[in-house]
Backbone as JSON Lines, residues from 0, in Angstrom:
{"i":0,"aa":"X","n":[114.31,98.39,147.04],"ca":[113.03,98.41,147.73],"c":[112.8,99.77,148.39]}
{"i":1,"aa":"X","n":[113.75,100.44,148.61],"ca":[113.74,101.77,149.79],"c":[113.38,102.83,148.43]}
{"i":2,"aa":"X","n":[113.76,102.96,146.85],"ca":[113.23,103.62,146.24],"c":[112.03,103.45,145.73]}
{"i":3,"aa":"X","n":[111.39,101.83,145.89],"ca":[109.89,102.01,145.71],"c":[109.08,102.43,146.52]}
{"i":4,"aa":"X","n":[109.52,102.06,148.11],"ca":[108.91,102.62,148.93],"c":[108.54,104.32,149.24]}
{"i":5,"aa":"X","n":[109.69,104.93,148.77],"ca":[109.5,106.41,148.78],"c":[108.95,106.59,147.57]}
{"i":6,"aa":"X","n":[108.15,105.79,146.02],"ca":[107.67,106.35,145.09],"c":[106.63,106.1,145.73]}
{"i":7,"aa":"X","n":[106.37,104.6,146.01],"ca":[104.37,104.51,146.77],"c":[104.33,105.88,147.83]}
{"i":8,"aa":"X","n":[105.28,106.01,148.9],"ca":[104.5,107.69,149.32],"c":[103.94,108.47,148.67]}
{"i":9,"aa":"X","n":[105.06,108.81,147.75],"ca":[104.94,110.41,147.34],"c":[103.57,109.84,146.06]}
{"i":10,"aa":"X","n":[103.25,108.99,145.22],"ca":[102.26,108.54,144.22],"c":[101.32,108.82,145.72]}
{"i":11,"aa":"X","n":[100.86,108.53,146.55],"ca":[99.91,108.5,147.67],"c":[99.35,109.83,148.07]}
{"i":12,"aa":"X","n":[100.61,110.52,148.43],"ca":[100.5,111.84,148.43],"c":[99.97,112.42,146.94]}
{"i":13,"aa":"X","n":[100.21,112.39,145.56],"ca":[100.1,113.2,144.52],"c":[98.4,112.75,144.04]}
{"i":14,"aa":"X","n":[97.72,111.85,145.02],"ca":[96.32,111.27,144.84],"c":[95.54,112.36,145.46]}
{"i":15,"aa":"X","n":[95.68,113.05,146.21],"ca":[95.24,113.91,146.83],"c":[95.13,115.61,145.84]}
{"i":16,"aa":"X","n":[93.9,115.52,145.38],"ca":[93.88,116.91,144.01],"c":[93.26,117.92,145.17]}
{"i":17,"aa":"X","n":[93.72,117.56,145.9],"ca":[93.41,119.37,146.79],"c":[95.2,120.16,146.75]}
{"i":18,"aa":"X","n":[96.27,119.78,146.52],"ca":[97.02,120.27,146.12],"c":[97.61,121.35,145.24]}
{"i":19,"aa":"X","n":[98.0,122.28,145.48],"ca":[98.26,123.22,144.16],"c":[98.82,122.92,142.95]}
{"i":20,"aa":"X","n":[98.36,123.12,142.29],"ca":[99.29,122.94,140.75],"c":[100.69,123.19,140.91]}
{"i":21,"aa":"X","n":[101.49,124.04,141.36],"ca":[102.69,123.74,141.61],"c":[103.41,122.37,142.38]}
{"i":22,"aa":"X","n":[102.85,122.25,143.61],"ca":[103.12,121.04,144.55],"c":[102.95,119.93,143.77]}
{"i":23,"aa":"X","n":[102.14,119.42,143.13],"ca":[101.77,118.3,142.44],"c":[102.5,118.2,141.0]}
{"i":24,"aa":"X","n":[103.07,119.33,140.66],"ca":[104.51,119.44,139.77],"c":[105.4,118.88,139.91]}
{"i":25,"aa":"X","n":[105.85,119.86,141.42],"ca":[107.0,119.13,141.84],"c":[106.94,117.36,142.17]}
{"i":26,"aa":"X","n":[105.59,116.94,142.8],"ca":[105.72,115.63,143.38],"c":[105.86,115.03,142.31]}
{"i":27,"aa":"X","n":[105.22,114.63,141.16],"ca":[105.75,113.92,140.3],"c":[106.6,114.52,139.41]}
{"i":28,"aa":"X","n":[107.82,115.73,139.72],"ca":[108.85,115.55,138.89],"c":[110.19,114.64,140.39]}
{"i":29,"aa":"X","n":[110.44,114.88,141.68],"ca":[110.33,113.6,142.74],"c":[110.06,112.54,142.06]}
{"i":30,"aa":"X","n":[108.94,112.1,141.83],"ca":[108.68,110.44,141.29],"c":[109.36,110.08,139.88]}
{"i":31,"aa":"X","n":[109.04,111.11,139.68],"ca":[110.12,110.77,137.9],"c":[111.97,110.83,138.13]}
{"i":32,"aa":"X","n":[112.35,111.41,138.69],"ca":[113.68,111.27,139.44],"c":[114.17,109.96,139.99]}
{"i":33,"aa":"X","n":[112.98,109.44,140.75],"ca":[113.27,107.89,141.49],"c":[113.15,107.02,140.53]}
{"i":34,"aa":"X","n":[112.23,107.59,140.0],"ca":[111.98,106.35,138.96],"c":[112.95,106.36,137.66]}
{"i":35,"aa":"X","n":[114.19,107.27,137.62],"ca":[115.21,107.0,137.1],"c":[116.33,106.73,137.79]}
{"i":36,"aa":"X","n":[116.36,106.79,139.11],"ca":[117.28,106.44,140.11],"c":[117.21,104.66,140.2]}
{"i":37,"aa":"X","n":[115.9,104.14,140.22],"ca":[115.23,103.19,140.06],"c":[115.53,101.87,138.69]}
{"i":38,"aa":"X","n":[115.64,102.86,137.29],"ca":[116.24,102.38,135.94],"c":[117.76,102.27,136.45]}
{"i":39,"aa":"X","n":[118.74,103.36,136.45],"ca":[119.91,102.6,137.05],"c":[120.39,101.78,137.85]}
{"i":40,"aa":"X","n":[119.81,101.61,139.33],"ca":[119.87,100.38,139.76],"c":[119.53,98.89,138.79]}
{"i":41,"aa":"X","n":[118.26,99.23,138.2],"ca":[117.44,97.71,137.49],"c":[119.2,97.46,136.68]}
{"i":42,"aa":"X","n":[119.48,98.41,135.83],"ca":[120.59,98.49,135.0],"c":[121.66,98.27,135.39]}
{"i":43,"aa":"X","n":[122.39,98.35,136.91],"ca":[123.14,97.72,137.66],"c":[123.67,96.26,138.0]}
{"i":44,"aa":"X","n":[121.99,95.78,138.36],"ca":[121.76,94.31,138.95],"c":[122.16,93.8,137.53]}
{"i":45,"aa":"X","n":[120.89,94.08,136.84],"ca":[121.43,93.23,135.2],"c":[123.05,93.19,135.32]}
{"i":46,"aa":"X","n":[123.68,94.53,135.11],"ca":[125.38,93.83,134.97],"c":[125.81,93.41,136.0]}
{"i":47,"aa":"X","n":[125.27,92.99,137.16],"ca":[126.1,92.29,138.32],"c":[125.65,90.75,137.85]}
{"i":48,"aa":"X","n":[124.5,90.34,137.12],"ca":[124.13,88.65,136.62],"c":[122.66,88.99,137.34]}
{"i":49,"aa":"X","n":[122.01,89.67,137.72],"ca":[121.08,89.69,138.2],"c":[119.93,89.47,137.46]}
{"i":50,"aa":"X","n":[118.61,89.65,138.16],"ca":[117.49,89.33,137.15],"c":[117.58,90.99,136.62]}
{"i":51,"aa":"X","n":[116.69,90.66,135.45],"ca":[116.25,92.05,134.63],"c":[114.98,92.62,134.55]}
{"i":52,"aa":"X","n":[114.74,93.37,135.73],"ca":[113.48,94.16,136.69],"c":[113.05,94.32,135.09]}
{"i":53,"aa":"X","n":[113.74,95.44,134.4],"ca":[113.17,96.34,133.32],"c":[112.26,95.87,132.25]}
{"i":54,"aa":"X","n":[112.39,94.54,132.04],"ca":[111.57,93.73,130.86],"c":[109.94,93.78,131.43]}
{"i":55,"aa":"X","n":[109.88,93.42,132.73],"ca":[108.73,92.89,133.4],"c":[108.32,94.5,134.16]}
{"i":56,"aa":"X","n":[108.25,95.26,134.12],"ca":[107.73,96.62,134.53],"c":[106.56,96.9,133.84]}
{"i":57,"aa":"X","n":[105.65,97.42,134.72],"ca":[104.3,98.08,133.99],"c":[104.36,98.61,132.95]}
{"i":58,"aa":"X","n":[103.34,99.52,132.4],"ca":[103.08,100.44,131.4],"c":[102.23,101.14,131.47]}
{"i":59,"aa":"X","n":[102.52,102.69,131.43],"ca":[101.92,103.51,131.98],"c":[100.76,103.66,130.59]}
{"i":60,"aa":"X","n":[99.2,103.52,131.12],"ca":[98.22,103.36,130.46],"c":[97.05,104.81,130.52]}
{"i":61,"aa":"X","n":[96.58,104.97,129.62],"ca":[95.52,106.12,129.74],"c":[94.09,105.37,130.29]}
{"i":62,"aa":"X","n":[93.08,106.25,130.52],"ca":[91.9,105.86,131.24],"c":[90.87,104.5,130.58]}
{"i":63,"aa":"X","n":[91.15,104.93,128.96],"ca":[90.67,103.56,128.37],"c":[91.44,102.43,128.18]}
{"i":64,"aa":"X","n":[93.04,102.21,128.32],"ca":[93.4,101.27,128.59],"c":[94.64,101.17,127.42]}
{"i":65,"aa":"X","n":[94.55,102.33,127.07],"ca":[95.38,102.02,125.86],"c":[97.57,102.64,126.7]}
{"i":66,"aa":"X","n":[97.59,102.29,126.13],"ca":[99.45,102.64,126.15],"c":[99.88,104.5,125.86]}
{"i":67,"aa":"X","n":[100.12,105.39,126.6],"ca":[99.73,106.76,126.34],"c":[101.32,106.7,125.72]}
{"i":68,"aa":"X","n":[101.24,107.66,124.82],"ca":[102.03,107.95,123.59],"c":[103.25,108.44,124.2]}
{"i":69,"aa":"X","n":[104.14,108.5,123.65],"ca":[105.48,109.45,124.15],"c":[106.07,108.93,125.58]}
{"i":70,"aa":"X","n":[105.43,108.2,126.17],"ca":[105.7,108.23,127.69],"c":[106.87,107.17,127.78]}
{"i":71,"aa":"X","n":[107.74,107.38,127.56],"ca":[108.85,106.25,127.67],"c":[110.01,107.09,128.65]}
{"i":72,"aa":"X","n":[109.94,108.35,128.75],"ca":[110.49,109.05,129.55],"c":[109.89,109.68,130.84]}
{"i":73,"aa":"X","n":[109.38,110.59,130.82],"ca":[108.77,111.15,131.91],"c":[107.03,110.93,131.95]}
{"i":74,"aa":"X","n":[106.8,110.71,133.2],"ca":[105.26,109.92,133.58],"c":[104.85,110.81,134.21]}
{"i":75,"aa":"X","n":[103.45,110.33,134.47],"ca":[102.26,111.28,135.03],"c":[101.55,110.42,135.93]}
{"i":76,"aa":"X","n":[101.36,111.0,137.22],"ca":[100.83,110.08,138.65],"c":[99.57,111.08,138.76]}
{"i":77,"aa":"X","n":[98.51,110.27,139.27],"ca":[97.44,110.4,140.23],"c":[96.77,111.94,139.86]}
{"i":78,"aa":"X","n":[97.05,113.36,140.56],"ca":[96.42,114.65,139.95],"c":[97.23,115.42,139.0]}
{"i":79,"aa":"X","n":[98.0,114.61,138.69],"ca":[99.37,115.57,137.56],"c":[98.52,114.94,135.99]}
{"i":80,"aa":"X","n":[97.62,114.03,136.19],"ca":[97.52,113.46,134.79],"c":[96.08,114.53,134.38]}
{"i":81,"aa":"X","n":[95.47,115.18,135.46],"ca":[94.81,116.23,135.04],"c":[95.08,117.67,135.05]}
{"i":82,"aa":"X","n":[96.44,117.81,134.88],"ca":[96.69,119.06,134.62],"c":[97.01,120.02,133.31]}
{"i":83,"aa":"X","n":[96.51,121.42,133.16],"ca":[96.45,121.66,131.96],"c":[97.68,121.49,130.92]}
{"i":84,"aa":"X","n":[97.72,120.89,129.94],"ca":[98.44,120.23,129.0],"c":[98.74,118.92,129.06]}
{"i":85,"aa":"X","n":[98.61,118.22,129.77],"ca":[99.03,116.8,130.06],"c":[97.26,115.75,129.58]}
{"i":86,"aa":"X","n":[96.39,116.68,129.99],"ca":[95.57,115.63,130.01],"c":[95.33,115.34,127.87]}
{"i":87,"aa":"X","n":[95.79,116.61,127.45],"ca":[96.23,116.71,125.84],"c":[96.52,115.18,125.3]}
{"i":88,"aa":"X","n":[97.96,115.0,126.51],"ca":[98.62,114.43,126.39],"c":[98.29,112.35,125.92]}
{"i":89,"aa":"X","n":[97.33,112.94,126.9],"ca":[96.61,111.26,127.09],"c":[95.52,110.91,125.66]}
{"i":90,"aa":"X","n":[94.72,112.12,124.94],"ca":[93.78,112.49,124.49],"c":[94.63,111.97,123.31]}
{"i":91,"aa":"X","n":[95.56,112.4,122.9],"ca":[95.72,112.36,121.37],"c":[96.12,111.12,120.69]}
{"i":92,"aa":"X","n":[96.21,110.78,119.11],"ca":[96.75,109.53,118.62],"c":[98.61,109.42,119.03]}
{"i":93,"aa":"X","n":[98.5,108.17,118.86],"ca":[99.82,108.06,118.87],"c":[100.74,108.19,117.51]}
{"i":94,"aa":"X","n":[102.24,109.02,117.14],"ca":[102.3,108.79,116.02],"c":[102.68,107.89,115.07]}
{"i":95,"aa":"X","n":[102.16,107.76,113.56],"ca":[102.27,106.17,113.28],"c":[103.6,106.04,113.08]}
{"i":96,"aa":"X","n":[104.17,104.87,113.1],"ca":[104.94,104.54,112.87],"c":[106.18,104.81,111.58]}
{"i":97,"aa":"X","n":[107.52,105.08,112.03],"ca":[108.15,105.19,110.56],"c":[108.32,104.7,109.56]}
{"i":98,"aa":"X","n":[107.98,104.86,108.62],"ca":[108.32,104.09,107.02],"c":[109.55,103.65,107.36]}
{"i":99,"aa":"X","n":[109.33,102.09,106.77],"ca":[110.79,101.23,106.45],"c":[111.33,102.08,105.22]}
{"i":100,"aa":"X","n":[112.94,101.97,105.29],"ca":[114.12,102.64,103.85],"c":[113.94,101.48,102.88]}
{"i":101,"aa":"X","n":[113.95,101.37,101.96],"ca":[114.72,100.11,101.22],"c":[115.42,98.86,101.55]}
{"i":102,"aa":"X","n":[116.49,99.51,102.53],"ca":[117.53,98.85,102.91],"c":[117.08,97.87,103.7]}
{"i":103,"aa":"X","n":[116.0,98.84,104.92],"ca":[115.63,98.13,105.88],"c":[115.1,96.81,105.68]}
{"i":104,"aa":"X","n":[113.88,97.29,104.66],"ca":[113.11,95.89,104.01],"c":[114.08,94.67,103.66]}
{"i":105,"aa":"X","n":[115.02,95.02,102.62],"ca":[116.15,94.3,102.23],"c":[116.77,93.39,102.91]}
{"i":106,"aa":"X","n":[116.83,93.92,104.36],"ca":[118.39,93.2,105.05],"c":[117.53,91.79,105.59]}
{"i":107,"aa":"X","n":[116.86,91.57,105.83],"ca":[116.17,90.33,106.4],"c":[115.74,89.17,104.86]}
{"i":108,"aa":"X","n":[115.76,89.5,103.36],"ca":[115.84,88.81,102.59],"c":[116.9,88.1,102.53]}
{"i":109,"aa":"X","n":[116.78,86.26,102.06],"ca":[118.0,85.86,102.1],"c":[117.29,84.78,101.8]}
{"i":110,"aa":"X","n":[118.79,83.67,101.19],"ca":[117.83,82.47,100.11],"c":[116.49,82.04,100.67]}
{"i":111,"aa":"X","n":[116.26,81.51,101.96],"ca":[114.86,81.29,101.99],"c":[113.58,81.76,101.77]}
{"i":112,"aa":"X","n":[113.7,83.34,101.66],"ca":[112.86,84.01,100.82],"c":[112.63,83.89,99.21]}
{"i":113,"aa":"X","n":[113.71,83.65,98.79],"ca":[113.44,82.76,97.11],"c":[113.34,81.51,97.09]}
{"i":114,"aa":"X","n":[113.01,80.88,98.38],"ca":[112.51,79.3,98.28],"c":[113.83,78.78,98.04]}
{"i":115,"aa":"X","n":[114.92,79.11,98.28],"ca":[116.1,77.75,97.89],"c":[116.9,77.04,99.2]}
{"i":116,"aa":"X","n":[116.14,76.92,100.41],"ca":[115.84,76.08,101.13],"c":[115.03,75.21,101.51]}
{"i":117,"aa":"X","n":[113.67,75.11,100.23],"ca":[112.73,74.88,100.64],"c":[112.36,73.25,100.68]}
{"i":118,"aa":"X","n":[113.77,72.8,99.9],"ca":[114.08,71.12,100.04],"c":[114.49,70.16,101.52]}
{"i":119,"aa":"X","n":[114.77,71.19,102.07],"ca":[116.17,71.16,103.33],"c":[115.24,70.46,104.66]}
{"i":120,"aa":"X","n":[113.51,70.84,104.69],"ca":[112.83,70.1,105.45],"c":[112.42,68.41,104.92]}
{"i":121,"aa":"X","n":[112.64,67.89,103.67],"ca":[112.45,66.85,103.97],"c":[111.05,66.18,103.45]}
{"i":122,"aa":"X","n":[109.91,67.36,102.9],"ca":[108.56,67.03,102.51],"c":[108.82,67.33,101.1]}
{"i":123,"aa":"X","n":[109.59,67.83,101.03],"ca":[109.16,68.22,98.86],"c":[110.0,67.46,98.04]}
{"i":124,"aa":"X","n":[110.85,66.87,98.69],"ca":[111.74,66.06,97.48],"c":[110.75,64.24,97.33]}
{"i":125,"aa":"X","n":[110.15,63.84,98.65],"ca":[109.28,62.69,98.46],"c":[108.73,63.34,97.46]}
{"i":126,"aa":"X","n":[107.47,63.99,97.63],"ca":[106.33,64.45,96.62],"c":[106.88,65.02,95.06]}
{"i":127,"aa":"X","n":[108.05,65.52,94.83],"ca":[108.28,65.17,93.42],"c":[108.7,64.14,92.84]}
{"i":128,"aa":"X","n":[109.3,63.52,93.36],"ca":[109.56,61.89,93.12],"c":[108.54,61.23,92.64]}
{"i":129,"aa":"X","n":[107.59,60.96,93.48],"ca":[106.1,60.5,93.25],"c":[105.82,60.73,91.96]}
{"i":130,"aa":"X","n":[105.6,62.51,92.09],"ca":[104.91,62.71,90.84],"c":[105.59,62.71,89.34]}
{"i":131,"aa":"X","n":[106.94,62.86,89.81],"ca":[108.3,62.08,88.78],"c":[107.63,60.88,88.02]}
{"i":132,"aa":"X","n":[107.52,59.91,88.91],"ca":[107.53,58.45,88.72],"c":[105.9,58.33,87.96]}
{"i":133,"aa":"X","n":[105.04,59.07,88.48],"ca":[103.86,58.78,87.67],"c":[103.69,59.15,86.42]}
{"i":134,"aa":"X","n":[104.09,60.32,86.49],"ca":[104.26,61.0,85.29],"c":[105.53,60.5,84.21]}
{"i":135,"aa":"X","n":[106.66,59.35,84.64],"ca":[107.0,58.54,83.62],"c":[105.99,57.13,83.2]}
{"i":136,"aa":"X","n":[105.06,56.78,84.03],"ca":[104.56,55.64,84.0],"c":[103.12,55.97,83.0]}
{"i":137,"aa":"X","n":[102.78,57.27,82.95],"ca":[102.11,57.91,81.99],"c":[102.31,57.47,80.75]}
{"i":138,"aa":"X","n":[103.35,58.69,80.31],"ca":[104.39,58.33,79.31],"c":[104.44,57.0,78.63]}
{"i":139,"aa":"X","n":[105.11,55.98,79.48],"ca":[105.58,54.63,79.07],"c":[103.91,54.19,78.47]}
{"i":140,"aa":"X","n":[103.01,54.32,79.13],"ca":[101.66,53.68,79.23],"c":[101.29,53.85,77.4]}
{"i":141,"aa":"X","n":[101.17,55.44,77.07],"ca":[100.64,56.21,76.15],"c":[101.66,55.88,75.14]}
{"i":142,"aa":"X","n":[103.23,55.67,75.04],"ca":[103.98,54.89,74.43],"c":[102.98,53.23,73.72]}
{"i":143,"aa":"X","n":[103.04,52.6,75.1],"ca":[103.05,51.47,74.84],"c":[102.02,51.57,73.5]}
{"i":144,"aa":"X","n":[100.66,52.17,74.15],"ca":[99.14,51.68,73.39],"c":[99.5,52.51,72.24]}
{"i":145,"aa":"X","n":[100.34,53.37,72.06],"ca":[100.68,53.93,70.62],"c":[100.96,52.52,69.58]}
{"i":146,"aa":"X","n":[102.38,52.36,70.23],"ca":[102.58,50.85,69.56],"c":[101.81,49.93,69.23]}
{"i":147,"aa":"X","n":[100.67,49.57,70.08],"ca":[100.26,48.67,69.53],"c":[98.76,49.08,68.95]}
{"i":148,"aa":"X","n":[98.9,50.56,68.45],"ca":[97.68,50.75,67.51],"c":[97.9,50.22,65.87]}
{"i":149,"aa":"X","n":[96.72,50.21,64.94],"ca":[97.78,49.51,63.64],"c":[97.74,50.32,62.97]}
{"i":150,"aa":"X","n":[98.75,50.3,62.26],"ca":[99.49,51.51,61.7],"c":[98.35,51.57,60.33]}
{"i":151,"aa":"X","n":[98.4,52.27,59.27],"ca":[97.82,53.37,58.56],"c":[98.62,53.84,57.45]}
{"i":152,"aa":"X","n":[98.01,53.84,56.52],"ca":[98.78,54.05,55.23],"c":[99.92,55.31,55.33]}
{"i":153,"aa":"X","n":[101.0,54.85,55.38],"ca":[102.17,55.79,55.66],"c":[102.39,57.02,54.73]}
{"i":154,"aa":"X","n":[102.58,57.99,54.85],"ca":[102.86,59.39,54.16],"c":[103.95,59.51,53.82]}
{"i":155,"aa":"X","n":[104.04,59.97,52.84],"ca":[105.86,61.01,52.87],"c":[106.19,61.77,54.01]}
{"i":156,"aa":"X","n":[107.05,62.27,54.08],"ca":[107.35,63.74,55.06],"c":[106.87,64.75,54.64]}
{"i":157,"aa":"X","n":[107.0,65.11,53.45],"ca":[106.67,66.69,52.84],"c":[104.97,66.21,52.97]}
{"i":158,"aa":"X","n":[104.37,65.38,52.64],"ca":[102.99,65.21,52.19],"c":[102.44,65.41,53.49]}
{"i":159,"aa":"X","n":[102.96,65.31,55.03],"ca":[102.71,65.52,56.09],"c":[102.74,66.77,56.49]}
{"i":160,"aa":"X","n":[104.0,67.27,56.08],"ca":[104.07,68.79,56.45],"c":[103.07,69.95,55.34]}
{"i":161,"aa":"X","n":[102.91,69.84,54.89],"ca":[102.34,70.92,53.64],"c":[100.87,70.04,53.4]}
{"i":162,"aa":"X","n":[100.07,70.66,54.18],"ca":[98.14,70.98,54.1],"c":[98.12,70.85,52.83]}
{"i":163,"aa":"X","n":[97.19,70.44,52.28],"ca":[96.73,70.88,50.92],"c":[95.89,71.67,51.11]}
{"i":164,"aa":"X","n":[94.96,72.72,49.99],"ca":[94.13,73.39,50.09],"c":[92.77,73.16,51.13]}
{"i":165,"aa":"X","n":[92.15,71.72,50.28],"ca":[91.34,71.34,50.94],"c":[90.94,71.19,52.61]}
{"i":166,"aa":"X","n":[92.67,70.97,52.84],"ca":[92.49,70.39,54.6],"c":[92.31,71.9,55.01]}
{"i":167,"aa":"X","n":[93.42,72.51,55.0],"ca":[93.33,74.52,55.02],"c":[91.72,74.56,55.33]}
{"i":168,"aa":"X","n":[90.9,74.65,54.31],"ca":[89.3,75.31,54.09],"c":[88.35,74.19,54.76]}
{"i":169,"aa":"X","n":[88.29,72.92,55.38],"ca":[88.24,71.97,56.33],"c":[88.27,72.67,57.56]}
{"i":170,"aa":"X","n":[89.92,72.84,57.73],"ca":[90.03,73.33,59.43],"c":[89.43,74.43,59.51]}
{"i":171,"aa":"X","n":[89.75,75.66,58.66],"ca":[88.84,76.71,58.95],"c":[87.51,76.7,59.05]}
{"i":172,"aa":"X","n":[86.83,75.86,58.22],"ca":[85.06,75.87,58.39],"c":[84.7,74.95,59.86]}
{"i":173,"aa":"X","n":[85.58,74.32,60.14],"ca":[85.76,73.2,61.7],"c":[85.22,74.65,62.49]}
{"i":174,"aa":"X","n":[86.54,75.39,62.39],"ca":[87.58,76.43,63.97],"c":[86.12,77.54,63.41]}
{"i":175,"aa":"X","n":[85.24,77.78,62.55],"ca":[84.57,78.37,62.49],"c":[83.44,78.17,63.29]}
{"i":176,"aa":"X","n":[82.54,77.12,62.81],"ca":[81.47,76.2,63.67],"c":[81.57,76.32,65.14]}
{"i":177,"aa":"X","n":[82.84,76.15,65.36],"ca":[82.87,76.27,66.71],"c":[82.88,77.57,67.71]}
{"i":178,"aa":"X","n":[83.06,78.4,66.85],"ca":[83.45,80.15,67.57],"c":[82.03,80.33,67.61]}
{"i":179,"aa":"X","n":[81.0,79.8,66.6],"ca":[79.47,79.82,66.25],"c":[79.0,79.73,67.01]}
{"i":180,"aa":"X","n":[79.09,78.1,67.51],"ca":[78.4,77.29,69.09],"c":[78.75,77.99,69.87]}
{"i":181,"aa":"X","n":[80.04,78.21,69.93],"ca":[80.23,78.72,71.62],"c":[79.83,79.86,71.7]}
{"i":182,"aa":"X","n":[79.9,80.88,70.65],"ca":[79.12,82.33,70.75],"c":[77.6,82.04,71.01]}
{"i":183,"aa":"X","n":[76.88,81.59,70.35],"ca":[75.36,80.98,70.62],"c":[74.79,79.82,72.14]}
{"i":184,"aa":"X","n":[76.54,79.29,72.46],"ca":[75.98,78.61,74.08],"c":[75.27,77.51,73.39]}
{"i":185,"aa":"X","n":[75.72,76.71,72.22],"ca":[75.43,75.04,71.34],"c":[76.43,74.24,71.67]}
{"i":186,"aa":"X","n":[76.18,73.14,71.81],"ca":[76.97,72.05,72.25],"c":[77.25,71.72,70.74]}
């Protein structure tokens, strides 16, 4: 508490832009000091079992609200954030982010990404079953009414396999007619 209290001063004091550009240097390089005097303590308590200040800490923000770039180390208070080069600082994009390696992408794949856990919840083995079971009851159905259609003057084998001419020049004038219609949009 005694190092926040001496950062709210000196932040109090560095509000004041009648200050010289030097003075207002120094005050917030002071505040940036505490405020690493400040990280080792937080970093202390944590290893004594303590709570962990550092998760729940602000974030030092630019004027529109956004998260100012780079600032994970040294900060900018009150008339230091308008000084020449710093206010740069606030102005520019942040840079994007690094390309993932290969590897990186890689290391988080693992069977559940090829779906071979995807039984293990309990919803997909009902629903193929189901559709198991219908899809034999199909079958059996289209069986049955086969059977009891009446049979038809029986063929040889070869006389089944081997078209004669006629059927040949049949199917083709059929598969023709039809490339016709459908090119022309005829039922």
């Amino acid at each position: 508490m005694q190092i926040i209290r001496e950062i709210a001063k000196k932040v109090a004091q560095i509000q004041n832009a009648g200050l010289g550009e030097f003075r207002i240097r120094d005050l917030n390089d002071e505040i940036n000091k505490l405020l690493r005097e400040k990280r080792h303590w937080e970093v202390q308590i944590k290893e004594l079992g303590g709570p962990d200040y550092s998760r729940v800490g602000p974030r030092m923000l630019d004027h529109e609200g956004r998260e100012v770039p780079g600032n994970r180390g040294y900060k900018y208070f009150g008339a230091a954030k308008e000084l020449p080069g710093v206010r740069e600082l606030f102005e520019q994009e942040p840079p994007p982010p690094p390309r993932k390696t290969r590897a990186e992408l890689m290391k988080d794949i693992d069977a559940d990404y090829y779906g071979y856990m995807d039984d293990d919840d309990g919803i997909l083995i009902p629903l193929e079953q189901k559709a198991e079971q219908e899809a034999r009851e199909k079958c059996i159905n289209e069986w049955v009414a086969h059977e009891k259609e009446p049979e038809v003057e029986i063929e040889t084998t070869a006389q089944k396999l081997i078209p004669s001419q006629q059927d040949i020049q049949e199917a083709l004038l059929v598969r023709k007619k039809k490339e016709l219609l459908e090119k022309y949009g005829l039922d």
